[in-house]
C-alpha positions as CSV (number, residue, x, y, z in Angstrom):
1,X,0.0,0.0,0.0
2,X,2.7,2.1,0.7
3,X,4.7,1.9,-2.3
4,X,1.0,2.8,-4.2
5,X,1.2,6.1,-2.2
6,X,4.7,6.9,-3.1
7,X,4.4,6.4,-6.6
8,X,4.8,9.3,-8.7
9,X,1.7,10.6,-10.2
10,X,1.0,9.7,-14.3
11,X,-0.2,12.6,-16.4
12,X,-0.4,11.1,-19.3
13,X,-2.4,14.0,-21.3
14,X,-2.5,17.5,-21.7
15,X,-5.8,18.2,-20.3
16,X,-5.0,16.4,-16.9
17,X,-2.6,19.0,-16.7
18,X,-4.7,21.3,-17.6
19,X,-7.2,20.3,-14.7
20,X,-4.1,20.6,-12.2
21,X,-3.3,24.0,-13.0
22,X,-7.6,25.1,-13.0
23,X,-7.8,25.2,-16.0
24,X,-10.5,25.3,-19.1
25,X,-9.4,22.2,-21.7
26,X,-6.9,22.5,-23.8
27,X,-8.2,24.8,-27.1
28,X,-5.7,21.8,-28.9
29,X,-5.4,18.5,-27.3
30,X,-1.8,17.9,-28.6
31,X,-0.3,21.3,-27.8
32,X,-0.8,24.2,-25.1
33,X,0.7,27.4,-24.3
34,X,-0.6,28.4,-20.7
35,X,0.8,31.7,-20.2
36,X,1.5,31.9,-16.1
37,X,0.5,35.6,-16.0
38,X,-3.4,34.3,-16.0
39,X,-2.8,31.6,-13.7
40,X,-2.7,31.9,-9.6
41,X,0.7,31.0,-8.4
42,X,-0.3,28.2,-6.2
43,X,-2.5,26.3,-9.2
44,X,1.0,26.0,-11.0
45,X,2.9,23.2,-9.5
46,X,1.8,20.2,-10.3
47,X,2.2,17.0,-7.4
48,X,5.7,16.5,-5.9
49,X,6.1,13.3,-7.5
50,X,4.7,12.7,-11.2
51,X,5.7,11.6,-14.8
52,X,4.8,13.3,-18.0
53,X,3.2,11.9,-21.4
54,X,4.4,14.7,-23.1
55,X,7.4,17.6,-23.4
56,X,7.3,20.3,-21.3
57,X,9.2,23.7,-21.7
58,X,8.9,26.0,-18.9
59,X,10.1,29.7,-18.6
60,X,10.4,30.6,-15.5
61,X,11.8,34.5,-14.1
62,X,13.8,33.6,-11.2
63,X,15.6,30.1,-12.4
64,X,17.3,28.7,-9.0
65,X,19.6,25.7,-9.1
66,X,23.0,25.8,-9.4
67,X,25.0,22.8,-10.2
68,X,25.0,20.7,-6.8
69,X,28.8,20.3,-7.6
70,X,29.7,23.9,-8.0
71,X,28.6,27.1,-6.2
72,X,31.7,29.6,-7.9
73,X,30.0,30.3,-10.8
74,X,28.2,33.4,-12.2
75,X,24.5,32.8,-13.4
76,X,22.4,35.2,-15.4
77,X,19.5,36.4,-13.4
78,X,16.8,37.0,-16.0
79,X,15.7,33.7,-15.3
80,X,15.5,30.8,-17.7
81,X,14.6,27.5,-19.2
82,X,13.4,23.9,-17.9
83,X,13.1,21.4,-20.8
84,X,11.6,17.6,-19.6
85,X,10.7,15.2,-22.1
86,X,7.9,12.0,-21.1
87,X,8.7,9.6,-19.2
88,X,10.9,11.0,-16.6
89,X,10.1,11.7,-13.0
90,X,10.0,14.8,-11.7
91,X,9.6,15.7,-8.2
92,X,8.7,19.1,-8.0
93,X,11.3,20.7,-5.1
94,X,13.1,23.5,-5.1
95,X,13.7,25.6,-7.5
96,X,11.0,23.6,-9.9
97,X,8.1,24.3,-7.4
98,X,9.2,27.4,-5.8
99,X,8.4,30.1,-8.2
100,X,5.6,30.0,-11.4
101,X,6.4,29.6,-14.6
102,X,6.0,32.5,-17.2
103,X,5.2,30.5,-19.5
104,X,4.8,26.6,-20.3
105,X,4.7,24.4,-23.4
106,X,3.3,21.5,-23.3
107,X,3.8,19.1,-26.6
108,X,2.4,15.4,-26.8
109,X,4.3,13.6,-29.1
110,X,2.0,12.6,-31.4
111,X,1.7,16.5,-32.2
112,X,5.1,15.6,-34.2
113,X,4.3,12.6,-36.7
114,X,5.0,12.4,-39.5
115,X,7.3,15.2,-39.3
116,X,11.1,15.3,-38.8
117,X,10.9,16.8,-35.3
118,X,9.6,13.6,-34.4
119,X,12.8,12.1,-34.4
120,X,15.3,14.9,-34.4
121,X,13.7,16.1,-31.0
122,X,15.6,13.4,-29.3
123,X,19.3,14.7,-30.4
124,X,18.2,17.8,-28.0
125,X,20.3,16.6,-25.3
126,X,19.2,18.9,-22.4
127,X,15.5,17.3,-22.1
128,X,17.6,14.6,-19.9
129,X,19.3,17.3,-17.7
130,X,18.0,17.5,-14.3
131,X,16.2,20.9,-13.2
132,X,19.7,22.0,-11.3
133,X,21.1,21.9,-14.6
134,X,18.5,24.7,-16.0
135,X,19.5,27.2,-19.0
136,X,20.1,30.1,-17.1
137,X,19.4,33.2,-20.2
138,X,20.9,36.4,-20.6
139,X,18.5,39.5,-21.1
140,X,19.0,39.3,-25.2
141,X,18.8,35.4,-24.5
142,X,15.5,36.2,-22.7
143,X,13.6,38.4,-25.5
144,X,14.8,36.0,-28.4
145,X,12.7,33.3,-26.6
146,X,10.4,35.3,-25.3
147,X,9.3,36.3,-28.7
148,X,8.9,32.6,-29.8
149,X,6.6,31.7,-26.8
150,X,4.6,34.7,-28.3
151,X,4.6,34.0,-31.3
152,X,3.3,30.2,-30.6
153,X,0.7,31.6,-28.4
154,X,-0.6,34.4,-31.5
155,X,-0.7,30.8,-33.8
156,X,-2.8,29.1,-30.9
157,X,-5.3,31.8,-30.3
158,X,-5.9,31.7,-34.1
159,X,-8.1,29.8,-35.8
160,X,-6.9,26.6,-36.4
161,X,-6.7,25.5,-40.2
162,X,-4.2,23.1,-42.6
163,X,-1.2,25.0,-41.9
164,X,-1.3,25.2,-38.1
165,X,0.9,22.3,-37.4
166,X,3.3,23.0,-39.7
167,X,3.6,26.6,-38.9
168,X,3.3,25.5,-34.6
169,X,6.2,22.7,-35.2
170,X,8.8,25.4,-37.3
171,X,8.4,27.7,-34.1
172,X,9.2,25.1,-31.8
173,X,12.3,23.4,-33.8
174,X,13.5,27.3,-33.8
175,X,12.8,27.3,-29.9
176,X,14.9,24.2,-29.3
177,X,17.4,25.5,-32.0
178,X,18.4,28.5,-30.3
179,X,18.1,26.9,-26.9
180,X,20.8,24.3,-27.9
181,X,22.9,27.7,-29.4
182,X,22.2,29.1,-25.7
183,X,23.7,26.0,-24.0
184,X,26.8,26.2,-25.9
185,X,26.6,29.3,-24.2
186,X,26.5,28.6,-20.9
187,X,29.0,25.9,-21.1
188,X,31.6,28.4,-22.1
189,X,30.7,31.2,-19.5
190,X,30.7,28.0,-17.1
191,X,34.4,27.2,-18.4
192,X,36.3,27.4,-14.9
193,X,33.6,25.2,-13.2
194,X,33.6,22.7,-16.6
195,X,37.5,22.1,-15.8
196,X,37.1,21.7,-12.3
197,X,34.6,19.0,-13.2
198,X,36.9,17.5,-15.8
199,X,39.9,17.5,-13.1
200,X,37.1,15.5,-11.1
201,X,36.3,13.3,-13.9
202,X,40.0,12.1,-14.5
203,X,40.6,11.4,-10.5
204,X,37.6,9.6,-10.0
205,X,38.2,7.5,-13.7
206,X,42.1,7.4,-12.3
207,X,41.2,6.2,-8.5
208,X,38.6,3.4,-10.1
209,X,41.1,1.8,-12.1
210,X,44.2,2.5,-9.3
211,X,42.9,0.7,-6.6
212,X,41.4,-1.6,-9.8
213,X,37.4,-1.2,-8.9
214,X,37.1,-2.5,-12.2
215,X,37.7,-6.2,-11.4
216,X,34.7,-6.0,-9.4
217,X,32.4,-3.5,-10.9
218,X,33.0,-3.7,-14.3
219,X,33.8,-0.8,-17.0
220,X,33.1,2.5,-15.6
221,X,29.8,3.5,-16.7
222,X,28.8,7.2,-17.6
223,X,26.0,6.6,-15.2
224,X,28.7,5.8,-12.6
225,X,30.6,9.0,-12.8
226,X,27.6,11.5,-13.3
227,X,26.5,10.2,-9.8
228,X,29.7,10.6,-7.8
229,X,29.4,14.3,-10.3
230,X,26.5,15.1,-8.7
231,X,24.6,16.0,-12.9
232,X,23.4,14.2,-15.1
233,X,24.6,11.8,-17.8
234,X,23.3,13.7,-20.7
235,X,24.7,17.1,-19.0
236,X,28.1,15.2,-18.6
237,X,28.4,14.4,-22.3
238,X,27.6,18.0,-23.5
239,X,29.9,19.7,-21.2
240,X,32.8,17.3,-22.1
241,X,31.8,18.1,-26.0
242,X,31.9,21.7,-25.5
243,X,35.4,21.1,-24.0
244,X,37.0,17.7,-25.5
245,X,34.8,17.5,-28.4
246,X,34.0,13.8,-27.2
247,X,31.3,12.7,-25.5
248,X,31.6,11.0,-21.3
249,X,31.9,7.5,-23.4
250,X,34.2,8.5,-25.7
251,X,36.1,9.7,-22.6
252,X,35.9,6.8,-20.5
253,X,37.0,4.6,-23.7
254,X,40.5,6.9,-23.8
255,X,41.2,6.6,-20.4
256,X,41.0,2.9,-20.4
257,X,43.5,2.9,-23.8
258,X,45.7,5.1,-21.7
259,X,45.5,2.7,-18.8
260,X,45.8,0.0,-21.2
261,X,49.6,1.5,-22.7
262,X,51.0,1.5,-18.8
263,X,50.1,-1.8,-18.2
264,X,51.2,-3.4,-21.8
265,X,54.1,-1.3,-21.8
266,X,55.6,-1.7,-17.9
267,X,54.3,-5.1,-17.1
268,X,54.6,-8.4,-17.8
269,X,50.6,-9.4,-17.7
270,X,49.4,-11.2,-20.6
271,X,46.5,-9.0,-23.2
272,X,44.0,-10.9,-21.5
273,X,45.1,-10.5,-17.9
274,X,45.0,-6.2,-18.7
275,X,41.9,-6.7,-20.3
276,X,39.9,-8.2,-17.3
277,X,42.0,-6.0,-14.7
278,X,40.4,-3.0,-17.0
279,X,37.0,-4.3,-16.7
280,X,36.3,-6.2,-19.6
281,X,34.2,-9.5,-19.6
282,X,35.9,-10.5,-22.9
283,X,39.3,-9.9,-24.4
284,X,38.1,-9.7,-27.7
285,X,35.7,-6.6,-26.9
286,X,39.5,-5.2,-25.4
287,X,41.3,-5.8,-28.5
288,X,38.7,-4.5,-30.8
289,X,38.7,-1.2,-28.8
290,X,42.5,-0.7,-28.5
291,X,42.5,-1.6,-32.4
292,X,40.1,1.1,-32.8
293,X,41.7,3.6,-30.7
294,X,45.1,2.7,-32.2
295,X,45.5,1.6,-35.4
296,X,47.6,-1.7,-33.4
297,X,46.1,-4.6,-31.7
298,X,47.7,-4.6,-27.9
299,X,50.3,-7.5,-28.9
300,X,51.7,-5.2,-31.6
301,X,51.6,-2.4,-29.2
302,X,53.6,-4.3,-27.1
303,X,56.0,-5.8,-29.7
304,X,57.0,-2.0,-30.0
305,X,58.7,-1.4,-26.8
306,X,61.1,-4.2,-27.4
């Protein structure tokens, strides 16, 4: 009975959000604008615990939530965006239930079949970031997206004919566009934390194989090192892009070649030995990597320090 209670809530449409916030149905049931200026504060959070059917893009004015790893920072103060895609729980603490939202979009996905967004809208990495990991706009920042939530709302309001979608589904891809060109942003205005979170990434991938976690636990996972991070995997992989160019997998895959070289190159432990002291169930998956990574298999590499 208890676990029943504690089970996050399941909106699965539009207009059940609709009824949480007090409000009349949805004029669309696929898409809604609700503007937060014409809704009373305390009908705007929705229960602590819940899952979405559907994307939701929230504006709000004061955006709190700074990464939990790093307070020395500089944040814009004009407020800024949540992104949450269906399917994720939310619990609503904090910053996410503290203050209403100017403005929130909600999208079902069936809104986007049979166009391209229904696919593409998936490489928008920051619908995975946790709401600490909010992008925090500038005051230009601000109008350029305030104008789009504007101009979505005008389309809404209008009478709904053959071109709606189209026109509704170019306004949000320009939305996401030039909230991904406002990440890259904030990733380099974030550049000091970023490298303090790099030099954290490369002790914690360098203690795991040191005192050699790996024969127990496996490959490091990305999951593994967003945790001890304290953001999330998706947030990880963009911020290591913005600054490597590679993505947290990518990252952990060097590492291990690096480890790899010491050991091939300063002991005596056979390819396979390295490979399941790396982590590696098989050698084969080892040698295909270090292949990959170096144009050599690890004998050859060997066979070149002597």
């Amino acid at each position: 009975m208890k676990k029943e209670q504690n089970s996050p809530v399941q909106i699965a449409s539009l207009s059940q959000a609709h009824q949480f916030f007090g409000l009349p149905k949805p004029m669309h049931p696929l898409v809604s604008l609700i503007n937060g200026r014409q809704v009373q504060a305390e009908n705007m959070a929705l229960p602590q615990h819940h899952v979405l059917g559907f994307y939701k893009i929230s504006y709000k004015p004061k955006l709190g939530g700074k990464l939990q790893y790093g307070q020395s920072y500089y944040d814009f103060d004009e407020g800024g965006l949540l992104f949450i895609s269906p399917g994720q729980v939310i619990g609503n603490t904090g910053s996410d239930g503290a203050v209403c939202s100017e403005y929130t979009l909600l999208i079902h996905p069936d809104f986007f079949l049979g166009h391209s967004l229904a696919k593409n809208i998936k490489q928008y990495g920051f619908f995975s970031y946790a709401t600490n990991e909010g992008l925090h706009l500038s005051e230009e920042e601000k109008a350029t997206i305030m104008e789009i939530f504007k101009m979505i709302e005008k389309e809404l309001n209008s009478r709904i004919d053959d071109f709606s979608q189209d026109v509704i589904i170019s306004q949000v891809e320009l939305l996401l566009n030039y909230a991904n060109r406002f990440y890259k942003r904030q990733f380099i205005t974030r550049k000091a934390v970023s490298n303090d979170l790099l030099a954290k990434l490369d002790d914690l991938l360098a203690d795991y194989f040191n005192n050699e976690r790996s024969l127990t636990q496996g490959l490091p996972t990305v999951q593994f090192l967003s945790e001890n991070l304290n953001i999330s995997p998706s947030y990880l992989s963009d911020m290591l892009r913005s600054l490597t160019g590679q993505n947290a997998q990518q990252h952990i895959h060097n590492k291990l070649i690096e480890k790899a070289k010491e050991r091939l190159s300063t002991t005596n432990l056979s390819v396979s030995e390295v490979a399941y002291a790396l982590g590696f169930e098989h050698p084969q998956s080892f040698n295909k990597l270090f292949k990959t990574k170096t144009n050599l298999s690890p004998l050859e590499f060997r066979r070149s320090f002597n």
